[in-house]
C-alpha positions in Angstrom: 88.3 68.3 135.5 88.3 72.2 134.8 89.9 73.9 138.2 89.1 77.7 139.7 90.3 80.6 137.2 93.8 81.4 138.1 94.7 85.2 139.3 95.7 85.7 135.3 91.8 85.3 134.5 90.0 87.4 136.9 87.4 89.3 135.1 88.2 92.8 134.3 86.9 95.9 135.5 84.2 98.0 133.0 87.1 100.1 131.5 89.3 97.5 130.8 86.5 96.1 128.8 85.7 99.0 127.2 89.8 99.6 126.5 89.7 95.7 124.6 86.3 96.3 122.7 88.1 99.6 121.6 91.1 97.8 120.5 89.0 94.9 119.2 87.2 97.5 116.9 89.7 98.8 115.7 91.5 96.2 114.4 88.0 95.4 112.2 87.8 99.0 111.7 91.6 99.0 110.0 90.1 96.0 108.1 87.3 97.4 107.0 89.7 101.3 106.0 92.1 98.8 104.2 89.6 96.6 103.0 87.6 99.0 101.5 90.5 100.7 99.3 92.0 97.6 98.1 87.8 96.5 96.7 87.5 99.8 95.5 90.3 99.2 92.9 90.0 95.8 92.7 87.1 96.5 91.1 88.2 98.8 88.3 90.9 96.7 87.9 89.3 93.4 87.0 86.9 92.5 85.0 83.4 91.5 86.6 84.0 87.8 85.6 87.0 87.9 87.5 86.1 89.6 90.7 83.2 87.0 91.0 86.0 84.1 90.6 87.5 86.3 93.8 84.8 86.8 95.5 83.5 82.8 95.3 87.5 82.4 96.1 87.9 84.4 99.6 84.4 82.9 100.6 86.2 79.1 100.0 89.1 80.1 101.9 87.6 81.6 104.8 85.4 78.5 104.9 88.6 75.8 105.3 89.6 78.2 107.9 86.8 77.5 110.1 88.5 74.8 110.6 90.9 76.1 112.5 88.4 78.8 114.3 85.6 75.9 115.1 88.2 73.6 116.7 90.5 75.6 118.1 89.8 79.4 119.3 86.5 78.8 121.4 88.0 75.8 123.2 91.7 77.2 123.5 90.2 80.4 125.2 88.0 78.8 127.6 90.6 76.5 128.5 92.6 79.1 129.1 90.3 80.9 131.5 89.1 78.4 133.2 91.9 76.1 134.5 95.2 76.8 136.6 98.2 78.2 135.3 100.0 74.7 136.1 98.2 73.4 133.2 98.9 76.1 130.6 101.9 74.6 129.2 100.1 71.1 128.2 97.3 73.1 126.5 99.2 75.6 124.6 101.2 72.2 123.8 98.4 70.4 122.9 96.7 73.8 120.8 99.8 73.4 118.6 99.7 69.7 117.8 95.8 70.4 116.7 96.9 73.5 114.8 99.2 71.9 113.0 97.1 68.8 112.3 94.5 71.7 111.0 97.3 73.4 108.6 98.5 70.1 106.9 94.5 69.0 106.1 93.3 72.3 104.8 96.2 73.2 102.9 95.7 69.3 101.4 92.5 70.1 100.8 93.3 73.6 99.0 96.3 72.1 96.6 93.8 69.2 95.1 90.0 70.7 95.6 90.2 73.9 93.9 90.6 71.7 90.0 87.3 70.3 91.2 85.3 73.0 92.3 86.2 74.8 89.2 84.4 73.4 86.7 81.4 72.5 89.2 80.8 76.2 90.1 81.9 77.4 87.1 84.6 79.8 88.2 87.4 79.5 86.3 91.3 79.9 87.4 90.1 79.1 90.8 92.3 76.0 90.9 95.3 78.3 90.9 94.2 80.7 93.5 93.6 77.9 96.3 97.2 76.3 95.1 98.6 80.1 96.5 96.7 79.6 99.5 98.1 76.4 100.3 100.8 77.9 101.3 99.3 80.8 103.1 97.3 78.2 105.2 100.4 77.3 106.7 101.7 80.9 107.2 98.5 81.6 109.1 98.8 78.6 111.8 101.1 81.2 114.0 99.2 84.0 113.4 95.8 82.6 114.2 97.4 80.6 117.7 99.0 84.3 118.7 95.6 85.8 118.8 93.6 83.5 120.3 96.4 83.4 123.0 96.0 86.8 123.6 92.7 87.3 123.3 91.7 84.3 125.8 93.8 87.6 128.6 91.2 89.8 126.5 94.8 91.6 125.0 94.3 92.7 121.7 97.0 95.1 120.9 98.9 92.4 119.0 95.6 91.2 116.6 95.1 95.3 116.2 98.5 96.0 114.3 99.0 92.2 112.7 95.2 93.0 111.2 96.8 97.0 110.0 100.4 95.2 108.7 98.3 92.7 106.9 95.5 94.7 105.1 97.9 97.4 104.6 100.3 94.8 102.9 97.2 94.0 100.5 96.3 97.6 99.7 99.8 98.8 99.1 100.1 95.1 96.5 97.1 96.3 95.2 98.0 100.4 94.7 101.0 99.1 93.0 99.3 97.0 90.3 96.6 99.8 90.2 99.0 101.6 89.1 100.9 99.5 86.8 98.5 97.5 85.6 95.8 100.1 85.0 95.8 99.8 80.9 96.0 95.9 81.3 93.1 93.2 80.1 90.6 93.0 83.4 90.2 89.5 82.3 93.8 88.8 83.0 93.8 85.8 86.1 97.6 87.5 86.6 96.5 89.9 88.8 94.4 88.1 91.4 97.1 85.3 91.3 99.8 88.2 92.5 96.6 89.1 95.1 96.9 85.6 96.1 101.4 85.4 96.4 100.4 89.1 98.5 98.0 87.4 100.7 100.9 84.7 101.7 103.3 87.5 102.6 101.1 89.5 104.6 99.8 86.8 106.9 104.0 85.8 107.6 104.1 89.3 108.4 101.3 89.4 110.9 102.6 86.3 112.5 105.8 88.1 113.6 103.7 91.1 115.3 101.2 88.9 117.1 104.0 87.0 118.8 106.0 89.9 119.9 102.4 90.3 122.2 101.6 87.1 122.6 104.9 85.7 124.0 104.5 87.1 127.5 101.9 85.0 127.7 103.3 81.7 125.8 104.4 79.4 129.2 108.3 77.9 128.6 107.3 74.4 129.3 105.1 73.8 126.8 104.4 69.9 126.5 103.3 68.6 123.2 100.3 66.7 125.2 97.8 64.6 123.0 95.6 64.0 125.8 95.1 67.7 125.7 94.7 67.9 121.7 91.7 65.2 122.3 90.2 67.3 124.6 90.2 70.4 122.4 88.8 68.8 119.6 85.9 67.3 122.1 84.6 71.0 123.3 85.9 72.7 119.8 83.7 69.9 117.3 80.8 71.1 117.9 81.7 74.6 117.1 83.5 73.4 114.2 80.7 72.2 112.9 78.6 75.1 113.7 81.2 77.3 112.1 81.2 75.1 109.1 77.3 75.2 108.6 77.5 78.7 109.3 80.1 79.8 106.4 78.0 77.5 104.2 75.5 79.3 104.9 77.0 82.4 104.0 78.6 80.6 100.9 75.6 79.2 100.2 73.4 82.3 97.9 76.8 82.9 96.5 77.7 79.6 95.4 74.2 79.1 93.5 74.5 82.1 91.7 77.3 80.6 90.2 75.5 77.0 89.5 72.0 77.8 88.6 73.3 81.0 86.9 76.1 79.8 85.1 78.9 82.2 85.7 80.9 84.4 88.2 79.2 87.5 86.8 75.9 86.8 88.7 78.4 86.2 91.9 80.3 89.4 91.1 76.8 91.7 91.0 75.9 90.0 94.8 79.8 89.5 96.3 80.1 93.7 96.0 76.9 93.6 97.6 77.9 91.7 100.9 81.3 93.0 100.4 79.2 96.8 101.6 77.3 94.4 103.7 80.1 93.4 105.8 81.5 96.6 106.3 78.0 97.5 108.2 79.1 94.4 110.9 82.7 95.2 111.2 80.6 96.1 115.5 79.7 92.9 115.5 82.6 90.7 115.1 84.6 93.7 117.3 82.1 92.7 120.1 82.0 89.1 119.5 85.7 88.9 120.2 86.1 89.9 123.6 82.0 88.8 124.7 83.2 84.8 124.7 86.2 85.2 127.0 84.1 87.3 129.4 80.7 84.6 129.0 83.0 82.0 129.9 83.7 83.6 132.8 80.1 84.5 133.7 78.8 81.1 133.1 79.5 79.4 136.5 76.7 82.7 137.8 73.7 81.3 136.2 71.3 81.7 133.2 70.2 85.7 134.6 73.8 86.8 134.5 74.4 84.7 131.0 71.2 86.4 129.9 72.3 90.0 130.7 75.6 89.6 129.0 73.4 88.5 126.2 71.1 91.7 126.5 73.7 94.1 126.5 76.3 93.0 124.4 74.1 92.3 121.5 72.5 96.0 122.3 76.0 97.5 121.9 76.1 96.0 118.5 73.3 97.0 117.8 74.3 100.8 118.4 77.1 100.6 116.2 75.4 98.9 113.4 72.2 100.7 113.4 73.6 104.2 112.1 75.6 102.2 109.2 72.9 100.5 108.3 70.8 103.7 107.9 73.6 105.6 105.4 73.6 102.2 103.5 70.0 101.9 103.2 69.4 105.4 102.1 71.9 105.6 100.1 72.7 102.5 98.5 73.0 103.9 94.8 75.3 106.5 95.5 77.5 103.9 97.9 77.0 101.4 95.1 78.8 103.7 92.5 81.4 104.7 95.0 82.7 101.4 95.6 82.0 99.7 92.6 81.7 101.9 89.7 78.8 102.3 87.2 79.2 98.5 85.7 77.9 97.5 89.0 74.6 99.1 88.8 72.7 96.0 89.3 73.6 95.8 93.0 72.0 98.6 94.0 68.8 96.9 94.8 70.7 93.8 96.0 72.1 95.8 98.5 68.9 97.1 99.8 68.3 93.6 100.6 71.4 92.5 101.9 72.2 95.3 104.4 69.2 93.9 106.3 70.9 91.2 107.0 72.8 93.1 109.3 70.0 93.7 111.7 70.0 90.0 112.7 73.5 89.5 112.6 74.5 90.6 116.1 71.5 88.1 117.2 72.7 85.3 115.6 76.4 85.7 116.6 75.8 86.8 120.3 73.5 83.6 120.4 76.1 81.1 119.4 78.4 82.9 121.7 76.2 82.6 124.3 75.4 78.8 123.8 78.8 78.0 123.5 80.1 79.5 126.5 77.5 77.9 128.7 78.6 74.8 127.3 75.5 74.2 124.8 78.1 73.8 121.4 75.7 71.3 120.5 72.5 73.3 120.5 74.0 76.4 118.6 75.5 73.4 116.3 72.0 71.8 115.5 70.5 76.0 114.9 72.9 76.5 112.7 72.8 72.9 110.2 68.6 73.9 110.4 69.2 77.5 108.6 71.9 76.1 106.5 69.8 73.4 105.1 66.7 76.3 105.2 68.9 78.6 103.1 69.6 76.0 100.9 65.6 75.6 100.3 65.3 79.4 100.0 68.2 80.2 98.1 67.4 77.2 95.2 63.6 78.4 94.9 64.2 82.2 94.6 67.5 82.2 92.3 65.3 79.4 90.2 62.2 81.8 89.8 63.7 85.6 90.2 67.7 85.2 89.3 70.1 87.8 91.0 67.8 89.2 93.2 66.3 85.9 94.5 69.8 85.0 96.6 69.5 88.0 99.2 65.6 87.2 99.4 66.2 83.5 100.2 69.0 84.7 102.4 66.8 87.2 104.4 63.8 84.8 104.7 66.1 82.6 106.4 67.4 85.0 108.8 63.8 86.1 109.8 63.0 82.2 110.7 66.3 81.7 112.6 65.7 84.6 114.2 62.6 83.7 115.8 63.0 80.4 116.9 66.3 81.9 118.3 64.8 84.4 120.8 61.9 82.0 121.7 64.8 79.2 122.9 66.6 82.2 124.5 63.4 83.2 126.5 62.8 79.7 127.5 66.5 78.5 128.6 68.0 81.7 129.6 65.2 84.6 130.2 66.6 86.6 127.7 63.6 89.5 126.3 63.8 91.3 123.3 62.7 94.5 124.8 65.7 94.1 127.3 68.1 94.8 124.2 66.1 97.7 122.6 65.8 99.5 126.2 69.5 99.3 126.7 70.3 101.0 123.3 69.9 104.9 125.3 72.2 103.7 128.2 74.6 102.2 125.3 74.7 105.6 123.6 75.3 107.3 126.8 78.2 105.2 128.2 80.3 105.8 124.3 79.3 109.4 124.7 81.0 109.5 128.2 83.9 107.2 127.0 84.7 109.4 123.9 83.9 112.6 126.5 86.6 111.3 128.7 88.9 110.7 126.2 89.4 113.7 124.8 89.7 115.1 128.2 86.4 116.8 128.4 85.0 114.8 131.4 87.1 113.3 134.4 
């Protein structure tokens, strides 16, 4: 049975919160500083065929990771902040057995899948890239366990610099092959094989900073307690499974283009489109990260209280990802030969689609969130195989009848559904409104224009 919070897991006060989301953002924005040097010559330094075999690569990758996400983080951290101290050494103990269990599977599943995906999605060399990342998948069982550790005590100094030494570790790999590699064949596999070796060293590197501030928080009798594995896996399958549908999902438009279109070209065009895309949400995985420990918290208050963390969460999204989404929107052609280069021209009006997306992003995610920390895994779960299997549908008819561009229409008609029957379940379980989010957008504003007032001394 789940005892009282301990003292370790009293709820913080508004500042601290704001001090963690602040931290947690900028560890995605780091990401997205990093990440957006290292695609900017990727691009130039590959060939398009080859950045779509990367693209359809990191999206399989990040999918077997979900894994580890889905079964671990969600139940780990609510574990953690919901039951006393005198039982934090059998769950860490237990969170390690499952880990582990998680690292041996996927990296089983990486060494022998990847010959048999290749030829079926027609990506070639992708059976050597998710050899690499066998490895890596072991290097990243530490690294992952430090951060959910700390971020279940809503810490996340150590996730902000093991996210800088690791994306930094990847841009400075790719700055030097930028530079040395610069008159070599873009259609060379070489190069996003060393990409691959880089990605292995930088996650063993981030694992060593995430400890350092994670350990005061790692309990010296840890016990290695199955009964405790059994029950993580109990609260964390259904979010593994929502997890899973939901990177399908996102794999989903991606992975056609590959089938129906017969090459990684097709993939390339799209992947530099979501790649911009995903820049526009680095808010609302920031927020996401520190809302779950604090709904866990909140749940035993009732559906209003759930609902208002709901509101104004997903409104502080919101005013981060609005402005980004204008600039992209209005500019997409000029941001389009900026990151990508002339070749890329055809995603300019793919991009006009897929930046959408980002409007009901924050909805979705702050739904699961809020399901899941109620203790609902297995409604959020059942939303999320229903737009899978929907963008499945969409995806198939519009890359059938229109090509390129049919991927982010199927994609966005799928959002639009989910989104409705998502607020009309939130209304009816929870009270949530619509309006509620879009009114709290002006107080949203005015509490970061305080904050960044205060912080650079010009307010007390």
């Amino acid at each position: 049975m789940v005892d009282a919070p301990s003292n370790t897991t009293t709820r913080k006060s508004k500042r601290e919160l704001l001090m963690s989301g602040m931290y947690s953002m900028g560890d995605r924005v780091a990401a997205l500083i990093f990440g957006f040097g290292t695609l900017w010559m990727l691009t130039r330094l590959t060939s398009q065929a080859n950045f779509g075999v990367w693209v359809f690569f990191t999206g399989l990758v990040a999918t077997v990771e979900v894994a580890r996400t889905g079964l671990l983080q969600n139940a780990l951290i609510r574990y953690l902040t919901t039951t006393d101290e005198k039982e934090h050494g059998a769950i860490h103990g237990g969170a390690w057995l499952l880990n582990g269990s998680i690292a041996f599977l996927g990296a089983l599943f990486l060494w022998f899948g990847g010959d048999y995906l290749e030829p079926w999605f027609n990506f070639p060399g992708l059976g050597s890239l998710t050899k690499i990342y066998a490895l890596t998948f072991f290097a990243m069982t530490p690294l992952w366990q430090f951060n959910y550790i700390q971020q279940a005590h809503l810490e996340f100094r150590g996730a902000f610099w093991a996210t800088i030494l690791r994306y930094s570790t990847m841009f400075l790999l790719t700055l030097s092959m930028f530079i040395a590699f610069i008159q070599v064949d873009g259609n060379s596999l070489q190069i996003l094989e060393y990409l691959a070796w880089g990605q292995l060293v930088a996650a063993s590197l981030g694992a060593f900073i995430s400890y350092y501030y994670a350990k005061k928080y790692i309990p010296k009798n840890i016990i290695l307690d199955i009964s405790w594995t059994l029950k993580l896996i109990g609260f964390g399958i259904f979010v593994f499974g929502t997890n899973l549908s939901s990177m399908l999902y996102k794999q989903v438009d991606t992975a056609m283009l590959g089938a129906l279109l017969l090459g990684p070209v097709p993939a390339a065009i799209y992947g530099l489109a979501i790649r911009i895309t995903n820049f526009v949400d680095v808010p609302t995985l920031a927020v996401a990260s520190i809302v779950f420990p604090e709904s866990s918290r909140v749940s035993a208050e009732g559906p209003e209280a759930q609902a208002r963390m709901y509101e104004k969460a997903t409104s502080a999204i919101l005013a981060f990802v609005l402005p980004a989404l204008l600039i992209v929107g209005l500019l997409p052609g000029f941001i389009v030969e900026i990151v990508g280069g002339a070749k890329y021209s055809e995603a300019i009006p793919v991009l006009q689609l897929t930046v959408l997306f980002s409007l009901f992003i924050p909805f979705a995610n702050q739904f699961g969130t809020l399901l899941d920390a109620s203790g609902k895994p297995h409604l959020n779960f059942g939303f999320t195989v229903s737009g899978m299997l929907l963008n499945v549908a969409f995806n198939y008819y519009f890359i059938s009848n229109m090509g390129i561009i049919g991927a982010p229409l199927g994609t966005l008609s799928t959002y639009v559904v989910m989104f409705v029957a998502m607020q009309i379940l939130l209304y009816k379980m929870y009270g949530v409104r619509l309006m509620n989010v879009l009114k709290a957008l002006p107080k949203t504003y005015a509490m970061i224009w305080d904050f960044g007032l205060h912080k650079i001394g010009l307010r007390a």
